[in-house]
C-alpha positions as CSV (number, residue, x, y, z in Angstrom):
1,X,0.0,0.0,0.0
2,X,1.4,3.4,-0.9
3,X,2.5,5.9,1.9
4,X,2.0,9.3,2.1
5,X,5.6,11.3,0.7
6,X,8.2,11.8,2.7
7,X,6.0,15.2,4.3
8,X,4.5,15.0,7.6
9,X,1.1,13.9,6.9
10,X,-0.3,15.6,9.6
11,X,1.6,18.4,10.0
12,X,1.2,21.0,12.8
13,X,-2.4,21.7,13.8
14,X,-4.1,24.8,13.2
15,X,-7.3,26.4,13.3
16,X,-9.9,25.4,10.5
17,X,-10.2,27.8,7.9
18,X,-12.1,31.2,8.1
19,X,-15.7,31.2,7.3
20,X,-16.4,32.8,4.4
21,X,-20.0,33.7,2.5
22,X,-18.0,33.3,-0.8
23,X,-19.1,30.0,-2.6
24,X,-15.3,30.1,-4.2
25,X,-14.0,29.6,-0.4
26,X,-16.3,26.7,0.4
27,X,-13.6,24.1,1.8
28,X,-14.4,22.1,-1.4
29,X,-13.4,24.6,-3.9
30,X,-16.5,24.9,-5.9
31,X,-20.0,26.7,-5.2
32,X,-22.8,24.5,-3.4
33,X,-25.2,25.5,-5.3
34,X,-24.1,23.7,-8.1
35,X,-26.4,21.3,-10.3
36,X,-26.1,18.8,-12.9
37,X,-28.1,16.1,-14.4
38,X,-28.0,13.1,-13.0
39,X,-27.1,9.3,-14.9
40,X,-29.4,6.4,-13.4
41,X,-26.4,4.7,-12.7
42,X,-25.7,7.9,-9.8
43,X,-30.1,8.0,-8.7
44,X,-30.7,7.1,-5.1
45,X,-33.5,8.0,-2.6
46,X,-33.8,7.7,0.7
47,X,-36.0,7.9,4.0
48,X,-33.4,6.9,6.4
49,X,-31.0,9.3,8.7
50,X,-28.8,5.5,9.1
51,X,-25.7,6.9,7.4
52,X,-22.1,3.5,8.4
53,X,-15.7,-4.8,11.4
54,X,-17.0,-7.7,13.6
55,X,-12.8,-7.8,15.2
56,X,-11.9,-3.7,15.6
57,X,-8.3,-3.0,13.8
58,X,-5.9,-1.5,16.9
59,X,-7.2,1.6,16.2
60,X,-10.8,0.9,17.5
61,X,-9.8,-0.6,20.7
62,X,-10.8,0.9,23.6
63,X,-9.5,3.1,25.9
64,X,-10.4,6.2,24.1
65,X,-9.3,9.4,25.8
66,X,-12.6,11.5,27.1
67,X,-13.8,13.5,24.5
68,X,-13.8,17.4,24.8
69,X,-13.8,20.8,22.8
70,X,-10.0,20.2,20.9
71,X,-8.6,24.1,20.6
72,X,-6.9,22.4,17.3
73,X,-7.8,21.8,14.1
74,X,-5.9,20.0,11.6
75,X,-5.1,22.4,8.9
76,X,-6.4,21.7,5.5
77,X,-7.8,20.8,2.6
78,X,-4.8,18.2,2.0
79,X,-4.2,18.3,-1.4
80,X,-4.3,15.2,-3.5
81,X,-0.4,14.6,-3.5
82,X,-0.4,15.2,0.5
83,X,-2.3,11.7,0.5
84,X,-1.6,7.7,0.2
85,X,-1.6,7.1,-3.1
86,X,-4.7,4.8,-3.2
87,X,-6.7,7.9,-2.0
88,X,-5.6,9.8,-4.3
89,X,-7.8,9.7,-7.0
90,X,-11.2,10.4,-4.6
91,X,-9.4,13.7,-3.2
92,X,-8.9,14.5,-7.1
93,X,-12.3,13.4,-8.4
94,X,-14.3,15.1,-5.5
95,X,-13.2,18.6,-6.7
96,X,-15.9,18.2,-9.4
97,X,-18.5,16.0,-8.1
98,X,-21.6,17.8,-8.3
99,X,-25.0,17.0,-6.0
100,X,-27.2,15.1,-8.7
101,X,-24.2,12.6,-9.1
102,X,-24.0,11.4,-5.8
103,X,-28.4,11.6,-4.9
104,X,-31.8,12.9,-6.7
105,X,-32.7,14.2,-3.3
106,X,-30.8,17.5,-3.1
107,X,-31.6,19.9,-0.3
108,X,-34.6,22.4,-1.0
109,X,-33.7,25.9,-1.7
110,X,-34.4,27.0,2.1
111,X,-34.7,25.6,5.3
112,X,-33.8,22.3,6.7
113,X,-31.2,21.5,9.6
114,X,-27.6,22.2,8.0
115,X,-25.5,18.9,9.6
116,X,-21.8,17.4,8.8
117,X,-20.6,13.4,8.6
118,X,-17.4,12.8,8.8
119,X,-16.6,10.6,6.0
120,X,-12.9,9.2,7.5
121,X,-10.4,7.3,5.7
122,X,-7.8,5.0,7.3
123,X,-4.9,2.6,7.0
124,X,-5.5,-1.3,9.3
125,X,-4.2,-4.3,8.8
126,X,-6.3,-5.3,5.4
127,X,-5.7,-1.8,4.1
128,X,-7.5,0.9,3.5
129,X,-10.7,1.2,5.7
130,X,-13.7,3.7,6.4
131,X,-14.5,4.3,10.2
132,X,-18.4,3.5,11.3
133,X,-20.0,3.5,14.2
134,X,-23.3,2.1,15.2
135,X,-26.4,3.9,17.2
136,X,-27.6,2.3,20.5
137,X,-30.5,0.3,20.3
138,X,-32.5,2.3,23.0
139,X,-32.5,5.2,20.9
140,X,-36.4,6.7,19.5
141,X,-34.9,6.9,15.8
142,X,-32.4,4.8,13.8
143,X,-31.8,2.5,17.0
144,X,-29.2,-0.2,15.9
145,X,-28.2,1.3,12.6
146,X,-24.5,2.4,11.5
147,X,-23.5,5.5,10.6
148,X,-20.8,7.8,10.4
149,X,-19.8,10.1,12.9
150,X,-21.5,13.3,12.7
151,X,-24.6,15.5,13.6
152,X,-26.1,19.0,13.4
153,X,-24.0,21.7,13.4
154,X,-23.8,24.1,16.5
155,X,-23.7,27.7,16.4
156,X,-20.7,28.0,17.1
157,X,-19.5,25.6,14.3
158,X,-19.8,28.8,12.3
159,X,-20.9,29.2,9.0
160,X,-22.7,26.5,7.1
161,X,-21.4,28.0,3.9
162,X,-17.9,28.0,5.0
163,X,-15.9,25.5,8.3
164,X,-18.7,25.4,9.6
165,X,-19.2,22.0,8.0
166,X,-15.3,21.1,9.0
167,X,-15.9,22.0,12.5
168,X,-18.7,20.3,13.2
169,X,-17.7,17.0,11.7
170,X,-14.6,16.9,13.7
171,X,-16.2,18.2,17.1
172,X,-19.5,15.5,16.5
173,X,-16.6,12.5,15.8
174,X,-14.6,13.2,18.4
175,X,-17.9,13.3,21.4
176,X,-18.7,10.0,19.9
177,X,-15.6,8.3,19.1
178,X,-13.5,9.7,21.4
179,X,-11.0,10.3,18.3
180,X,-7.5,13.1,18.3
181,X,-8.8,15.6,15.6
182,X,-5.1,16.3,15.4
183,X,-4.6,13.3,13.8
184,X,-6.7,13.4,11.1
185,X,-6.4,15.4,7.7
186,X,-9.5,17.1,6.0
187,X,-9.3,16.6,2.2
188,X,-13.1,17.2,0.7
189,X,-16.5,18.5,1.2
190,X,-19.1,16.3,-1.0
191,X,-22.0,18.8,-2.0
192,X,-24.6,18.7,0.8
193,X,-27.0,16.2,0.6
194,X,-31.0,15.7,1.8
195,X,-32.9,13.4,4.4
196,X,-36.1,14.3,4.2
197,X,-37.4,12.2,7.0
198,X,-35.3,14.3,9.4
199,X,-34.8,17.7,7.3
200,X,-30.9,17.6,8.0
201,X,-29.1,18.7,5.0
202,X,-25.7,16.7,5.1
203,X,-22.2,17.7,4.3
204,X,-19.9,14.7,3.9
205,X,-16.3,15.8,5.0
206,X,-13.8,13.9,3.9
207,X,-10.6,12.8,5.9
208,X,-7.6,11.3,6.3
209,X,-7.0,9.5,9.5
210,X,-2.5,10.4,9.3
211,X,-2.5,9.5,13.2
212,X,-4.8,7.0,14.5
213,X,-5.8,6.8,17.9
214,X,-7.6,4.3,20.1
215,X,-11.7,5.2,19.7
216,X,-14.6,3.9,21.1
217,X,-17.9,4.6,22.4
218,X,-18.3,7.8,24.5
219,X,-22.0,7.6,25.8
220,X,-23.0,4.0,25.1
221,X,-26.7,5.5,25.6
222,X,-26.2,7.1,22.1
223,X,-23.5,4.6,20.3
224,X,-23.4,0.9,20.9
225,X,-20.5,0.2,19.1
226,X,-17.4,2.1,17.1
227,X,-15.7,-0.1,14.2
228,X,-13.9,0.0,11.0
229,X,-14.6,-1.9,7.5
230,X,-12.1,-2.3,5.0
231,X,-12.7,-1.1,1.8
232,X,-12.1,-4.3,0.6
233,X,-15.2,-5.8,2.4
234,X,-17.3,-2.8,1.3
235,X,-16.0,-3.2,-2.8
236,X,-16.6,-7.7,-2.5
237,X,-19.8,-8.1,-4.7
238,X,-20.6,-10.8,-2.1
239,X,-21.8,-8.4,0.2
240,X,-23.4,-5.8,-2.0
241,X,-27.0,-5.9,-2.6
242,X,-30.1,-3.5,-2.7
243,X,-32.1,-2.6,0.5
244,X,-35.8,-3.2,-0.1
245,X,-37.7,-0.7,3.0
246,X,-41.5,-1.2,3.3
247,X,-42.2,2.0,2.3
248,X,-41.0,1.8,-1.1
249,X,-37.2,2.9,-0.9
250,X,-34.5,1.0,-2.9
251,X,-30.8,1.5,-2.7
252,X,-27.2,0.1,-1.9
253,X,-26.6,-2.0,0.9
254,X,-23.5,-3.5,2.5
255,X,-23.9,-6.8,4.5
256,X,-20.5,-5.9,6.8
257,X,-19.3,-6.3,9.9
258,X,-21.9,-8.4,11.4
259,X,-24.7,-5.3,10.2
260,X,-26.6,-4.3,7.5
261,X,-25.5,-0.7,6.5
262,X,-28.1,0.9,4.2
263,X,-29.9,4.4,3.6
264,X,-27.8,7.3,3.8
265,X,-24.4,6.0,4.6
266,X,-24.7,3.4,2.5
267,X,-25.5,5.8,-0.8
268,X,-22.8,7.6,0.2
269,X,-20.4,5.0,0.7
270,X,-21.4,3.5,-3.0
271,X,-20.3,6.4,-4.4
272,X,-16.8,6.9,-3.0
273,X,-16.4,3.2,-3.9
274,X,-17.2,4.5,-7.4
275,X,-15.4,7.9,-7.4
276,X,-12.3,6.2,-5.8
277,X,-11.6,3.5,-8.3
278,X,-12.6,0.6,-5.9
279,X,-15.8,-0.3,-7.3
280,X,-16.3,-3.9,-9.1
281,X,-19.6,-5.2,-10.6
282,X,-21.9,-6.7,-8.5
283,X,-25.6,-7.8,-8.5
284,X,-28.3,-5.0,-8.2
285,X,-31.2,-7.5,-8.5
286,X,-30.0,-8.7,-4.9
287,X,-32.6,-7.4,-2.8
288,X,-32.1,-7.5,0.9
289,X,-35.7,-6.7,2.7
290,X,-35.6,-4.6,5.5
291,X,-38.2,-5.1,8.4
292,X,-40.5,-2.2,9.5
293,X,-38.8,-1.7,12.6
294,X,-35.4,-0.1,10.1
């Protein structure tokens, strides 16, 4: 697997960016507002908020430190050539990916709750992996589904338009993972995406996780469990097929890690397998029904 060059990869923290009202100095590079029309291989839907490794990699172990308001931020956007080489070609591709080809359910032109996931890449001992975690079981909404780590963003996140986004993602991941945001390396903002059932408008943040640290659950009322997949397990056709919901909704699923992830997460993560060169053929016609309890 190909290193980052000979460069710290995460070199001395800093703050996140200044907000900004400009679209040009979005963390992404691009305006949000952006549109284009989509292919029906890049359609999904979806009612659910569920957003994403049976034995944790040594970086999911517990023993995660307690989490708290970190004064640093890793500074950012990494450019493409500041990453491993096999996550290369995401960073570069998701300078141009525009909202209709990663969903057809794009946020409305006002309102809704603006929110941040934080979409985090890492290195274990299969290669390259994506962090999850999964939602307690108690909880009114989702109970039991994974995720990534994220959630509304605060006031003082700052601007949705600008770090706010950044901020959030970072803050929301370290409460419930108990991760260092020092160790991790922001490369992308996806456009912002919609869930209708709960109104949050989503901004995937992309990440490099350049310094691992132990994570786990920090309220176990809120997550039950904090793992990693390998990308490898996510790409196998073997464990790819289409979630069938009661009330009508199709799309990607991933049978992983001893859970099924589907909805949100799991649109997302079939396009970064896309966007990122990992994606191999598999069977759509699979369908996987999901009880009315999901």
């Amino acid at each position: 697997m190909t290193s980052p060059h000979d460069a710290d990869p995460c070199p001395s923290a800093a703050e996140a960016p200044r907000d900004s009202t400009s679209p040009a100095a979005a963390p992404n590079g691009r305006p949000h507002s952006a549109r284009s029309a989509p292919s029906e291989s890049t359609k999904r839907s979806d009612p659910s908020a569920s957003t994403t490794r049976s034995a944790p990699s040594a970086s999911t172990t517990a023993g995660a430190k307690t989490p708290g308001a970190s004064a640093a931020r890793p500074a950012g956007p990494a450019a493409p050539e500041d990453l491993p080489g096999w996550l290369r070609p995401l960073a570069t591709a998701a300078r141009t990916i525009e909202p209709a080809q990663l969903s057809d359910i794009l946020p409305p032109p006002a309102g809704g709750r603006p929110s941040a996931v934080l979409v985090l890449f890492g290195e274990g001992a299969r290669g390259p992996e994506l962090l999850l975690l999964e939602r307690a079981s108690s909880l009114r909404q989702h109970a039991g589904q994974a995720s990534f780590p994220g959630g509304a963003l605060d006031p003082e996140d700052g601007d949705p338009e600008g770090a706010g986004p950044w901020r959030a993602a970072l803050r929301e991941a370290e409460e419930e993972t108990g991760l260092d945001p020092a160790g991790v390396r922001i490369f992308a903002t996806l456009p912002r995406l919609y869930i209708p059932v709960s109104r949050f408008v989503v901004s995937p943040v992309l990440a490099w996780w350049c310094k691992p640290t132990p994570v786990a659950p920090q309220d176990p009322a809120e997550t039950a469990r904090v793992f990693t997949v390998p990308l490898a397990d996510l790409a196998d056709p073997s464990r790819r097929g289409t979630a069938l919901h009661p009330s009508g909704f199709r799309g990607p699923c991933f049978d992983v890690a001893d859970t099924l992830v589907w909805g949100f997460t799991a649109g997302v993560i079939d396009r970064l397998l896309h966007y990122g060169g990992w994606e191999r053929p598999w069977d759509t016609e699979r369908l996987l029904p999901l009880d009315h309890s999901a």
